[in-house]
BALOBA-1460 file (C-alpha; in Angstrom, 3 decimals):
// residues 335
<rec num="1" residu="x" x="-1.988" y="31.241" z="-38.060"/>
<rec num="2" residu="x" x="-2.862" y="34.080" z="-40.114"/>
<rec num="3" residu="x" x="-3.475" y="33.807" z="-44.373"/>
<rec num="4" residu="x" x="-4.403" y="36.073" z="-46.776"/>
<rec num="5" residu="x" x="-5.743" y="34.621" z="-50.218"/>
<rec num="6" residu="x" x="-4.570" y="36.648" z="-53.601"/>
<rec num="7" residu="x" x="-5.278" y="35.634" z="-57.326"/>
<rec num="8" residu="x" x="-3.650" y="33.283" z="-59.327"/>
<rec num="9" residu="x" x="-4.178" y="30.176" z="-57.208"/>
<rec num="10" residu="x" x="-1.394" y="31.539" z="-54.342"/>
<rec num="11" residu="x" x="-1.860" y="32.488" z="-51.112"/>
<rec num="12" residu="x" x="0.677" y="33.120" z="-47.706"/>
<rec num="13" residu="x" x="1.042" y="31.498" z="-44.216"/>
<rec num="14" residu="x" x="2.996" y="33.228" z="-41.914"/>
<rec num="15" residu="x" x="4.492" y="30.416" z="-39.387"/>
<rec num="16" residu="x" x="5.547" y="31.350" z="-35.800"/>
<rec num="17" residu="x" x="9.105" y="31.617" z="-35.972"/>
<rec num="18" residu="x" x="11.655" y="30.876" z="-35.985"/>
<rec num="19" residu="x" x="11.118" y="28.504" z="-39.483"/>
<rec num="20" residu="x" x="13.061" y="27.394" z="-41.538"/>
<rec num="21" residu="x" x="11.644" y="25.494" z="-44.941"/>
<rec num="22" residu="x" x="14.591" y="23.314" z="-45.737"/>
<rec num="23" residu="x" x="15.180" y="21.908" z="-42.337"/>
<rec num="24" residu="x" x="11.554" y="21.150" z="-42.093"/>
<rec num="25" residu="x" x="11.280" y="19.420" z="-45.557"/>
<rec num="26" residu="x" x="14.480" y="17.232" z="-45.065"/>
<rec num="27" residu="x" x="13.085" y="16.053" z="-42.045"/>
<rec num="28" residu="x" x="10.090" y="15.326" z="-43.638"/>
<rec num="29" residu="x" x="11.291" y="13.618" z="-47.164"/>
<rec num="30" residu="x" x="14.703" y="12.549" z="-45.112"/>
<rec num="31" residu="x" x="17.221" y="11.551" z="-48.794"/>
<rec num="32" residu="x" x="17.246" y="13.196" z="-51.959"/>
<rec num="33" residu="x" x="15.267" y="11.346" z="-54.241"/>
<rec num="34" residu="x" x="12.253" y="10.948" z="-52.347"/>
<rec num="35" residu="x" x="9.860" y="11.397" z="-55.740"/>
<rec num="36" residu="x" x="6.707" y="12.185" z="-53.011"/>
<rec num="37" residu="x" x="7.920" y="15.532" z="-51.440"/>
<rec num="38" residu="x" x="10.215" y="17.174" z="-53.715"/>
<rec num="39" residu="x" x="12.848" y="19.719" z="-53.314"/>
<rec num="40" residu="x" x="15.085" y="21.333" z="-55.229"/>
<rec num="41" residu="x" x="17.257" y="24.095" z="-52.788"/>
<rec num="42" residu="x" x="14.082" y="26.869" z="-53.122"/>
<rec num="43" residu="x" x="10.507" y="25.163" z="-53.381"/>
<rec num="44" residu="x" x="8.824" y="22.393" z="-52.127"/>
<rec num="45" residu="x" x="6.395" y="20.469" z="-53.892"/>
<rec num="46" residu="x" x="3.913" y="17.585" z="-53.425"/>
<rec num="47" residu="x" x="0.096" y="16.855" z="-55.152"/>
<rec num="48" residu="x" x="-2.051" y="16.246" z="-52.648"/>
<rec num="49" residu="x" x="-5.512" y="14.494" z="-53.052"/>
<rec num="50" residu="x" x="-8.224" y="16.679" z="-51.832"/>
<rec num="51" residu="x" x="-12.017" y="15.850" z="-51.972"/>
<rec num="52" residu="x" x="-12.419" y="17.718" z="-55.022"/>
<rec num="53" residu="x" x="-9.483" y="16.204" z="-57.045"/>
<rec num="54" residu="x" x="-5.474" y="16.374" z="-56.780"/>
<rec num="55" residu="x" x="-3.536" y="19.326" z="-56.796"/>
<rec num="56" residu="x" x="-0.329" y="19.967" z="-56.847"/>
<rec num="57" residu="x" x="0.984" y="22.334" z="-54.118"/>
<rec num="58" residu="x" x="4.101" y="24.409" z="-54.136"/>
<rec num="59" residu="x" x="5.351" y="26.628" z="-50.852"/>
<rec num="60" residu="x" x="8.940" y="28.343" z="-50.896"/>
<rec num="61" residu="x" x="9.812" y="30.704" z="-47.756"/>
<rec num="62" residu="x" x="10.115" y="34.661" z="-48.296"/>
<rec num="63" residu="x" x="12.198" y="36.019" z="-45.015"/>
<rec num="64" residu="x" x="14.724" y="34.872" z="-42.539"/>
<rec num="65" residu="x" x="13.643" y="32.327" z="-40.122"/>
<rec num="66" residu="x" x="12.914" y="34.900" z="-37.174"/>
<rec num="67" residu="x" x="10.239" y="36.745" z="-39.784"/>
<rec num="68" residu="x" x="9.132" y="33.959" z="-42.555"/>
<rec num="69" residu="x" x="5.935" y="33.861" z="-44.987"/>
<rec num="70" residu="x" x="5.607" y="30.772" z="-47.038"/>
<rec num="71" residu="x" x="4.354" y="31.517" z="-50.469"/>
<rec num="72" residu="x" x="1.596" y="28.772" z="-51.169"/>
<rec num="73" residu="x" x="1.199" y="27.798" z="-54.993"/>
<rec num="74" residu="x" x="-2.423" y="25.466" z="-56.041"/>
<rec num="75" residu="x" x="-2.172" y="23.859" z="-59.328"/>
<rec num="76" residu="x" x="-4.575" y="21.601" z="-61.016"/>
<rec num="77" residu="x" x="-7.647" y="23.273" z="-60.038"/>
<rec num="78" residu="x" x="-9.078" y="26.924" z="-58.721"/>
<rec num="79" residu="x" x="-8.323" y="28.230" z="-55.803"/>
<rec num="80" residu="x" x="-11.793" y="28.274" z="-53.950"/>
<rec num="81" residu="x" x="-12.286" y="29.137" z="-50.000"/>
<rec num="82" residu="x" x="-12.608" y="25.575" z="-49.249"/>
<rec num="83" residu="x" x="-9.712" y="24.513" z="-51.329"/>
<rec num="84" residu="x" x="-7.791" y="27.140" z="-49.345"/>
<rec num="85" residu="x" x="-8.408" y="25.643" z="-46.149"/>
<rec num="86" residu="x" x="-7.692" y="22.151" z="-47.275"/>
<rec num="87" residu="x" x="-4.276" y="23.280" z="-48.634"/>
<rec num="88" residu="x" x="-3.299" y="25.417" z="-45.284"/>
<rec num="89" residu="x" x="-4.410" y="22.517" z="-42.923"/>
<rec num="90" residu="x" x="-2.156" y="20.171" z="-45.111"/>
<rec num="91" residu="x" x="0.822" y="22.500" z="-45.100"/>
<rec num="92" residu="x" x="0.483" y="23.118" z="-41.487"/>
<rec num="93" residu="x" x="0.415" y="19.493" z="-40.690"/>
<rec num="94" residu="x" x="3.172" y="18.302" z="-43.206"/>
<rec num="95" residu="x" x="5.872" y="21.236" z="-42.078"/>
<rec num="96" residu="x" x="4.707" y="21.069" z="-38.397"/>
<rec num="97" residu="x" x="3.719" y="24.556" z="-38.624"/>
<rec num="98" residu="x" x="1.445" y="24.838" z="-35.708"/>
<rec num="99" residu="x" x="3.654" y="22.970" z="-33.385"/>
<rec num="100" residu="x" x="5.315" y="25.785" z="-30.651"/>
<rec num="101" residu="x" x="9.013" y="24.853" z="-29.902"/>
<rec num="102" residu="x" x="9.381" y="27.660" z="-27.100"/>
<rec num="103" residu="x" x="9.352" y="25.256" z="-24.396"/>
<rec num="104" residu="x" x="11.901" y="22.950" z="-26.027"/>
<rec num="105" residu="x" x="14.113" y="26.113" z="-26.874"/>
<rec num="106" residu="x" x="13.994" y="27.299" z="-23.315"/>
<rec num="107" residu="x" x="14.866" y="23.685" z="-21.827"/>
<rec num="108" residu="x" x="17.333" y="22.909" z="-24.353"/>
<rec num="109" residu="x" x="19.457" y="25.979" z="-23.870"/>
<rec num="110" residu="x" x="20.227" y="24.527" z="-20.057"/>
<rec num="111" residu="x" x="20.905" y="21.322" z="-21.425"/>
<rec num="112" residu="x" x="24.456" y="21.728" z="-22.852"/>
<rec num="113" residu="x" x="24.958" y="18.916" z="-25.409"/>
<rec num="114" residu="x" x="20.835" y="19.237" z="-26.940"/>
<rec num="115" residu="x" x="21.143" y="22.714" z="-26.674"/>
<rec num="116" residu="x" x="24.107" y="23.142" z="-29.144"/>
<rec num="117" residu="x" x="22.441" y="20.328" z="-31.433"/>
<rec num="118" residu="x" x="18.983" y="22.699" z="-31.430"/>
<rec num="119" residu="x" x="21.248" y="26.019" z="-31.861"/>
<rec num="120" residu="x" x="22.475" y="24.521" z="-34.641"/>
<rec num="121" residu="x" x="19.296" y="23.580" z="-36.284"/>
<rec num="122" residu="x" x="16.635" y="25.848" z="-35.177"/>
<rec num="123" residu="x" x="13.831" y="26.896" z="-36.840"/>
<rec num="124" residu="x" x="13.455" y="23.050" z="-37.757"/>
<rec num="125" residu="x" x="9.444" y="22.145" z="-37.299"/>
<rec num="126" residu="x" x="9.137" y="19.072" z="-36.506"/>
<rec num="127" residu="x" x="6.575" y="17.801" z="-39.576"/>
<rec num="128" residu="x" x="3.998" y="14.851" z="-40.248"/>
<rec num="129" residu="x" x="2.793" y="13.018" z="-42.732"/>
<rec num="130" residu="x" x="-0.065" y="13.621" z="-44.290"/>
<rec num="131" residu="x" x="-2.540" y="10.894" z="-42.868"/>
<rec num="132" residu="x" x="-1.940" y="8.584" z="-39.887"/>
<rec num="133" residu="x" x="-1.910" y="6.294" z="-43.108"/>
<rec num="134" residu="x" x="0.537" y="7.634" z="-45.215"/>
<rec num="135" residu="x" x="2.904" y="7.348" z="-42.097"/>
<rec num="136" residu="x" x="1.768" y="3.743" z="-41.351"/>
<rec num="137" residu="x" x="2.686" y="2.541" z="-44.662"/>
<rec num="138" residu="x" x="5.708" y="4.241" z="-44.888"/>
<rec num="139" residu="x" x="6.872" y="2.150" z="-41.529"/>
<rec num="140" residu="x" x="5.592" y="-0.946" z="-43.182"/>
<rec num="141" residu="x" x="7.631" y="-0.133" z="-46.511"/>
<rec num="142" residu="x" x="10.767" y="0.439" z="-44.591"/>
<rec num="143" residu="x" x="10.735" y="-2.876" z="-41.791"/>
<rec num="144" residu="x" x="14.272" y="-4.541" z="-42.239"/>
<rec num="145" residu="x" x="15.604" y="-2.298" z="-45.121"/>
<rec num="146" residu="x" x="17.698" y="0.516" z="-45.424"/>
<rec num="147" residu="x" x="15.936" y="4.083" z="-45.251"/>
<rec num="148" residu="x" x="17.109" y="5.147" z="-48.905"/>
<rec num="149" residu="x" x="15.731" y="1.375" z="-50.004"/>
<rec num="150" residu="x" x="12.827" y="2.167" z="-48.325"/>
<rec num="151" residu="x" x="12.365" y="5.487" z="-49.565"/>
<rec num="152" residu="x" x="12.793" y="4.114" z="-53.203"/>
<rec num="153" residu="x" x="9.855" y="1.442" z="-52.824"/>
<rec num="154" residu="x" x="8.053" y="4.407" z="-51.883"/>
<rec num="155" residu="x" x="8.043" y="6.234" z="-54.828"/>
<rec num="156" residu="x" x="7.424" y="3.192" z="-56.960"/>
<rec num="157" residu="x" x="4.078" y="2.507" z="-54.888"/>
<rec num="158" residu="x" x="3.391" y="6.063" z="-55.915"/>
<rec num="159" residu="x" x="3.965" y="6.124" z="-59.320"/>
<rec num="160" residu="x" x="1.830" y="2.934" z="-59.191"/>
<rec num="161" residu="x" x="-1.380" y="3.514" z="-57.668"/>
<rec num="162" residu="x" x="-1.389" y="7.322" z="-56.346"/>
<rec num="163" residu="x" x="-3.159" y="9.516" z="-57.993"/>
<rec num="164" residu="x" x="-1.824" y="11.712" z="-60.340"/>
<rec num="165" residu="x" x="-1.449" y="15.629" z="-61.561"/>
<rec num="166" residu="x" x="0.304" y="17.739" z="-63.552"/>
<rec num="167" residu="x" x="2.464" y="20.022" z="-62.500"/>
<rec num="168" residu="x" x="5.382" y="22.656" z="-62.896"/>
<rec num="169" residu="x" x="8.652" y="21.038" z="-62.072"/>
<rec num="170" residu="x" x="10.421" y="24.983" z="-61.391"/>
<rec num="171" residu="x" x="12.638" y="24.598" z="-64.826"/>
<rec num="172" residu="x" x="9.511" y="25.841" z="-66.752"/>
<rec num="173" residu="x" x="8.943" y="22.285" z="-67.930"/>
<rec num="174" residu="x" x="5.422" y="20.004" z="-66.407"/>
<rec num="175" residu="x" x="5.716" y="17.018" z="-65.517"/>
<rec num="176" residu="x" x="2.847" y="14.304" z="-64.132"/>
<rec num="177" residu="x" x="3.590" y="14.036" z="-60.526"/>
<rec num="178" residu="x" x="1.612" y="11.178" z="-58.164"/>
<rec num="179" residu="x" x="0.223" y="12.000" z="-54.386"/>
<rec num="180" residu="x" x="0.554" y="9.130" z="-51.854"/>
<rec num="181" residu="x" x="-1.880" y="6.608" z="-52.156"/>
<rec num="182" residu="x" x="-4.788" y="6.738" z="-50.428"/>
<rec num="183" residu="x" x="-6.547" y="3.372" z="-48.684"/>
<rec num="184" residu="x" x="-9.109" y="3.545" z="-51.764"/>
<rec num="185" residu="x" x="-6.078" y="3.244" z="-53.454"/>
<rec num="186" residu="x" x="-4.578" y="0.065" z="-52.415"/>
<rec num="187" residu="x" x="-7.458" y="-1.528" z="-50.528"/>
<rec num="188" residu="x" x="-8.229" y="-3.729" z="-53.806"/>
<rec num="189" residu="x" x="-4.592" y="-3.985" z="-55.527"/>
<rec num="190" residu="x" x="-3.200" y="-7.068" z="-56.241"/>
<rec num="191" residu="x" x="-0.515" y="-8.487" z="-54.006"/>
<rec num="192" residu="x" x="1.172" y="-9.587" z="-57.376"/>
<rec num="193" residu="x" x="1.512" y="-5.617" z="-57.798"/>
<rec num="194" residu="x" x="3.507" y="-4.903" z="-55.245"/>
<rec num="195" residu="x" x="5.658" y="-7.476" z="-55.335"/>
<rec num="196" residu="x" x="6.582" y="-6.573" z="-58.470"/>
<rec num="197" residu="x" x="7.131" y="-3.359" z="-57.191"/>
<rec num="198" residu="x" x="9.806" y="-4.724" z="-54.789"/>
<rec num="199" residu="x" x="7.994" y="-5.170" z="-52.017"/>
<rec num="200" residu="x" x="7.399" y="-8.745" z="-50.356"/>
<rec num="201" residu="x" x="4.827" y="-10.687" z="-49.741"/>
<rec num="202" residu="x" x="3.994" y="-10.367" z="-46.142"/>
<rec num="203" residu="x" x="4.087" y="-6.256" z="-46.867"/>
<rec num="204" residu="x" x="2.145" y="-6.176" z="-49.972"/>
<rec num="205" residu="x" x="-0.655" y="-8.195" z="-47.930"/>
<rec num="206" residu="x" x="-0.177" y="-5.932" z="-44.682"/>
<rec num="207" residu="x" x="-0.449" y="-2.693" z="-46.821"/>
<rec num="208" residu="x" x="-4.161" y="-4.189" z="-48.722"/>
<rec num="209" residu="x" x="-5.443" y="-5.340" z="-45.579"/>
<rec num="210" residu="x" x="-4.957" y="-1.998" z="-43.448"/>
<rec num="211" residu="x" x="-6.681" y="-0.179" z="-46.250"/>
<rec num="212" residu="x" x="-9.468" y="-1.895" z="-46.629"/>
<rec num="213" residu="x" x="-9.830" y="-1.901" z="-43.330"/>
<rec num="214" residu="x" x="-9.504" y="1.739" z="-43.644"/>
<rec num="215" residu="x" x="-12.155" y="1.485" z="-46.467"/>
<rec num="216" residu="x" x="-14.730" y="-0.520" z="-44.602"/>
<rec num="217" residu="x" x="-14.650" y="1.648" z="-41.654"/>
<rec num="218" residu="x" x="-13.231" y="-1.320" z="-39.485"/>
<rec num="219" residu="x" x="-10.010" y="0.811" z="-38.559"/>
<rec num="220" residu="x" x="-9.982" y="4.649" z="-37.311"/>
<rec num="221" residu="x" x="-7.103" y="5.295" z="-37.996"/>
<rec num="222" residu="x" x="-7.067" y="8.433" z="-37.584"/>
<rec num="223" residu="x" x="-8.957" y="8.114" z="-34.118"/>
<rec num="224" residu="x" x="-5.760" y="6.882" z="-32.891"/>
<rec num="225" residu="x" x="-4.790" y="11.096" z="-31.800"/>
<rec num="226" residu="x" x="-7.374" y="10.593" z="-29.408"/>
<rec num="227" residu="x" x="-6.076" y="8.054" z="-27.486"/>
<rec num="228" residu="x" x="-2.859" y="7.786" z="-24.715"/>
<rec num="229" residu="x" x="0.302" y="5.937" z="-25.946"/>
<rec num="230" residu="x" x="-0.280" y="2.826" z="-25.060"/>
<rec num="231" residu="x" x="-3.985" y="2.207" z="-26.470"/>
<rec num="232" residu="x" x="-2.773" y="3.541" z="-29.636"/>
<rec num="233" residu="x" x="0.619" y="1.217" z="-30.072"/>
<rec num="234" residu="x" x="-1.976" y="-1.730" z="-28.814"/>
<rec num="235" residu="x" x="-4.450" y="-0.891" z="-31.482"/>
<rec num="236" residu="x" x="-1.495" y="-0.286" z="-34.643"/>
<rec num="237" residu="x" x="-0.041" y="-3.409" z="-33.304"/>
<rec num="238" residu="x" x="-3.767" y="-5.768" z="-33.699"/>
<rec num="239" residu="x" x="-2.903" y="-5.180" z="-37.513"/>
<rec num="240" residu="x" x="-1.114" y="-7.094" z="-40.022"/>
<rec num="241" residu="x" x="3.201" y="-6.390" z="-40.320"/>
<rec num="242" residu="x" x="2.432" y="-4.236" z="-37.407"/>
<rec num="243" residu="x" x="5.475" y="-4.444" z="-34.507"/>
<rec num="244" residu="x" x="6.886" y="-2.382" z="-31.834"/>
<rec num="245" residu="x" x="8.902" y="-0.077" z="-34.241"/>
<rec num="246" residu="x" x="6.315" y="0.647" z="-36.646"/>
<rec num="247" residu="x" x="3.887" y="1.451" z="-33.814"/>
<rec num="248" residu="x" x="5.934" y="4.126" z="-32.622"/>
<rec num="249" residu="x" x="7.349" y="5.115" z="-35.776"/>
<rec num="250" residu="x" x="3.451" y="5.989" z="-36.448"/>
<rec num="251" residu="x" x="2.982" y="7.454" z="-33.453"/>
<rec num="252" residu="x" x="6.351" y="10.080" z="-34.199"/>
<rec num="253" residu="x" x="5.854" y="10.192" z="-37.459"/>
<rec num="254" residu="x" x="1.777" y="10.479" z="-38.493"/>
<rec num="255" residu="x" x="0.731" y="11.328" z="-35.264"/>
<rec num="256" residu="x" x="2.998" y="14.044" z="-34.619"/>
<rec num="257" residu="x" x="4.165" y="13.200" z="-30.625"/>
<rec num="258" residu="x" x="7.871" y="14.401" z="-30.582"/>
<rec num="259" residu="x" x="8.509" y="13.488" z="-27.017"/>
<rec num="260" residu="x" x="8.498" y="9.448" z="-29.105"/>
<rec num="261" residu="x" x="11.875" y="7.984" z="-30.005"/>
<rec num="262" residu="x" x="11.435" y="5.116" z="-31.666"/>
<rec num="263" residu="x" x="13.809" y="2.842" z="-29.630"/>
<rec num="264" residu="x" x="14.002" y="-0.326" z="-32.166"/>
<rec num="265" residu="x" x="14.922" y="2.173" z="-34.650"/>
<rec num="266" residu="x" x="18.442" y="0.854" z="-36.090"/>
<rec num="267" residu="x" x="19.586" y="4.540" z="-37.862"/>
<rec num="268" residu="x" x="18.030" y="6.450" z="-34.619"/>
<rec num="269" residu="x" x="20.283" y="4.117" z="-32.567"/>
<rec num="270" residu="x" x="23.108" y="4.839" z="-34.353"/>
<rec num="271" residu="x" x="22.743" y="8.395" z="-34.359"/>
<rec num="272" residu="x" x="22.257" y="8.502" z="-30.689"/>
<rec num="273" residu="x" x="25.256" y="6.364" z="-29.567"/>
<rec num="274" residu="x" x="27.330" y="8.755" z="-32.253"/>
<rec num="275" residu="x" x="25.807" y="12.005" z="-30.583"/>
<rec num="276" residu="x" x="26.582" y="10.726" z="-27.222"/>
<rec num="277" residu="x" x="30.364" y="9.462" z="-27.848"/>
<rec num="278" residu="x" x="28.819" y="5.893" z="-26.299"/>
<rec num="279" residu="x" x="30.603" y="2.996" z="-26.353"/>
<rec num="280" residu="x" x="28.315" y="0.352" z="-26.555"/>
<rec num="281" residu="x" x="25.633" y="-0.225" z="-29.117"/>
<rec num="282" residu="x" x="22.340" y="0.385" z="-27.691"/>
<rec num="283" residu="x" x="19.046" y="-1.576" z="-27.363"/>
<rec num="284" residu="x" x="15.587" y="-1.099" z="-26.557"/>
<rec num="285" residu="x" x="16.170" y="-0.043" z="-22.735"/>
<rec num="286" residu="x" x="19.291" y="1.687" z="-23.051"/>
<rec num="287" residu="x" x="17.685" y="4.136" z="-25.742"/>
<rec num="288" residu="x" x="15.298" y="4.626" z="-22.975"/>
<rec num="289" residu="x" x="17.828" y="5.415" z="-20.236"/>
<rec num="290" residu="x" x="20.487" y="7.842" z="-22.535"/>
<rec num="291" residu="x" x="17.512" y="9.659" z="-23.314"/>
<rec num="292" residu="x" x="16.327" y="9.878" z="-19.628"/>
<rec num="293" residu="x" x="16.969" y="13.344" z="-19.045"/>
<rec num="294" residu="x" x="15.096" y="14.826" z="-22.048"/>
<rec num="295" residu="x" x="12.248" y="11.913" z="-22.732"/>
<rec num="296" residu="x" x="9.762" y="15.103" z="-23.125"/>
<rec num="297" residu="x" x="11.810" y="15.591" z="-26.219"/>
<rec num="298" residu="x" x="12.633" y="12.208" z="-27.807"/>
<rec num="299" residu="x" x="11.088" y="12.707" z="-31.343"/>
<rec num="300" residu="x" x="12.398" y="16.056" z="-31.534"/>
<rec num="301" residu="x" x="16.193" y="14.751" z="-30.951"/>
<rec num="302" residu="x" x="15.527" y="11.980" z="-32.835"/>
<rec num="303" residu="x" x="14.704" y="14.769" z="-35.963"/>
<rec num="304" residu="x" x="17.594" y="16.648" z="-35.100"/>
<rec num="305" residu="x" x="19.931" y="13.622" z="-35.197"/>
<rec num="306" residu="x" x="18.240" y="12.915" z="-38.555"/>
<rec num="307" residu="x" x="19.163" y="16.688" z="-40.032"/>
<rec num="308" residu="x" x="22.575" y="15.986" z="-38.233"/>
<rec num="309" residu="x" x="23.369" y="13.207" z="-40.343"/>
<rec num="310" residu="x" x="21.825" y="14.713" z="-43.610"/>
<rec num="311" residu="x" x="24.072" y="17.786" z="-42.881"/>
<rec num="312" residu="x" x="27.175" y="15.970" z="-42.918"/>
<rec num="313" residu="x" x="26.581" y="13.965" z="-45.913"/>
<rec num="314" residu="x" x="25.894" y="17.497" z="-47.419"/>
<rec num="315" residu="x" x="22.474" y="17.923" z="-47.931"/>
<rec num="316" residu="x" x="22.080" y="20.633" z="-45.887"/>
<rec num="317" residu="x" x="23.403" y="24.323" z="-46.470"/>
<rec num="318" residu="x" x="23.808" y="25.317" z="-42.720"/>
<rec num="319" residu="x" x="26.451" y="28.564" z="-44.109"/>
<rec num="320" residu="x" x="29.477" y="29.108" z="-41.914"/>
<rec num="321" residu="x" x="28.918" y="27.385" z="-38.391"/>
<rec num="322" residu="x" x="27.647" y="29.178" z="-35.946"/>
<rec num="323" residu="x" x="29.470" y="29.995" z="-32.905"/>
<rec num="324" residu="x" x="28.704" y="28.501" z="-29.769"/>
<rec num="325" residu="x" x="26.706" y="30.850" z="-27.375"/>
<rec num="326" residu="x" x="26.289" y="30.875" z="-23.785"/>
<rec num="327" residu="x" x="22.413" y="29.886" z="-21.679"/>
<rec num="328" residu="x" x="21.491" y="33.213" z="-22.032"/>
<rec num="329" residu="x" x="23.101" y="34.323" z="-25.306"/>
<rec num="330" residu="x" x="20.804" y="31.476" z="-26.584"/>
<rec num="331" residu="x" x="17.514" y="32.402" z="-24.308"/>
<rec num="332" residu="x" x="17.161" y="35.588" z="-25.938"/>
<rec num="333" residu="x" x="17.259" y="34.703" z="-29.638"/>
<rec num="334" residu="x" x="14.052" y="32.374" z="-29.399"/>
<rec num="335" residu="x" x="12.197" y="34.642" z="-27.070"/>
């Protein structure tokens, strides 16, 4: 993916299209007052912890999806060659920049149904969090709660522990804005903490104990993209709070394999039985067998069913809606 570095701490990725920021960052931050990655209609922002401090990183698109640049803004420190590449291989990996959707595209566009729901959305990349880490303990924060509830205890662990940087909100104001924790951040909290953060007990203790495993070098982590399916949910699963659902949440979510639906996922279920005009709720198995013809693609309609529900509660600005188009009408726009 080619860059070019200027002055002034900003430099430009140009993604293989078609991208589209905003679908990309709601998928990624998924409600509107996620206080980690920020949004405001134009630019997103987030501080991310690098070796050499935290910075706080800005990227709004320039272009229509079928030709975009990102514009790439580094606060909180200069812009050095290594910096650079630190900030681009975050980007890339939060917005799902590097991931190639032709095949999807192409297979989708036979598939009635998906194809309409990826016509609608395209130029959505499917993103990841940050660390295998971050993702983990955002599955842990969310077991047996509402996503916006979730979301909320989030930002509060955040604000607690994560370090911090200050940064331009886009009104011409700063503000101190907080990256993510990182395991040297919780490994040694206090279990008290947390719960006075909101969360309980049995999370507080499974969040400390994965990071310091983390910490002592007991856990790789992020090891786990080098292993099938299986090994990997085995491994997340040997650890504390760890279940079925935030296995493959972690696996979908910070370690980027869209063909995973998360099938004990309550909201995904929902959305899929909607999607499908079902009857029936659905369980473990039958997630399995309505998404039998396009398993390949589970996490991917699992994100679009995501954007499809943020669209209709308005989040999204989609502009008119676009007509539908015939196999081939659709085939030669994402060629």
């Amino acid at each position: 993916m080619p860059t070019n570095v200027t002055t002034n701490g900003i430099f430009f990725i140009e993604p293989a299209p078609p991208f589209r920021l905003d679908l990309a960052v709601w998928t990624l931050r998924r409600r509107p007052d996620n206080a980690v990655d920020r949004w405001d209609g134009e630019t997103y922002r987030r501080a991310l912890p690098l070796r050499s401090g935290v910075v706080a990183v800005a990227v709004s698109q320039i272009g229509p999806p079928e030709a975009a640049r990102l514009r790439i803004s580094v606060e909180g420190q200069p812009l050095s060659a290594s910096m650079k590449t630190a900030v681009t291989s975050a980007v890339e990996r939060l917005l799902g920049l590097n991931v190639d959707l032709a095949a999807f595209y192409r297979f989708a566009a036979s598939q009635g149904r998906l194809g309409e729901l990826a016509w609608r959305f395209q130029g959505m990349k499917p993103p990841c969090f940050a660390t295998v880490f971050e993702g983990a303990i955002n599955a842990i924060a969310c077991q047996q709660l509402t996503l916006t509830v979730g979301i909320r205890l989030l930002n509060k662990l955040a604000a607690f522990c994560g370090p911090a940087v200050n940064s331009s909100t886009g009104d011409g104001t700063d503000a101190t804005v907080h990256a993510f924790p990182r395991p040297e951040d919780l490994a040694w909290q206090n279990p008290d903490g947390l719960r006075q953060l909101g969360l309980s007990r049995q999370k507080g203790r499974a969040m400390i104990e994965l990071a310091q495993s983390i910490v002592e070098c007991r856990f790789d982590l992020e090891g786990l993209a080098e292993l099938p399916d299986e090994e990997a949910i085995a491994r997340l699963r040997g650890a504390r709070g760890v279940g079925r659902w935030t296995a493959e949440y972690v696996l979908l979510r910070g370690l980027g394999r869209i063909h995973v639906f998360p099938g004990d996922d309550v909201g995904g279920r929902n959305n899929l039985r909607r999607w499908l005009d079902l009857p029936d709720q659905l369980d473990y198995d039958g997630v399995r067998g309505a998404l039998a013809p396009w398993r390949r693609y589970g996490g991917l309609v699992y994100f679009h069913l995501l954007l499809d529900r943020l669209a209709e509660a308005g989040y999204l600005n989609l502009g008119p809606p676009r007509r539908a188009v015939g196999e081939a009408e659709r085939r030669a726009a994402i060629r």
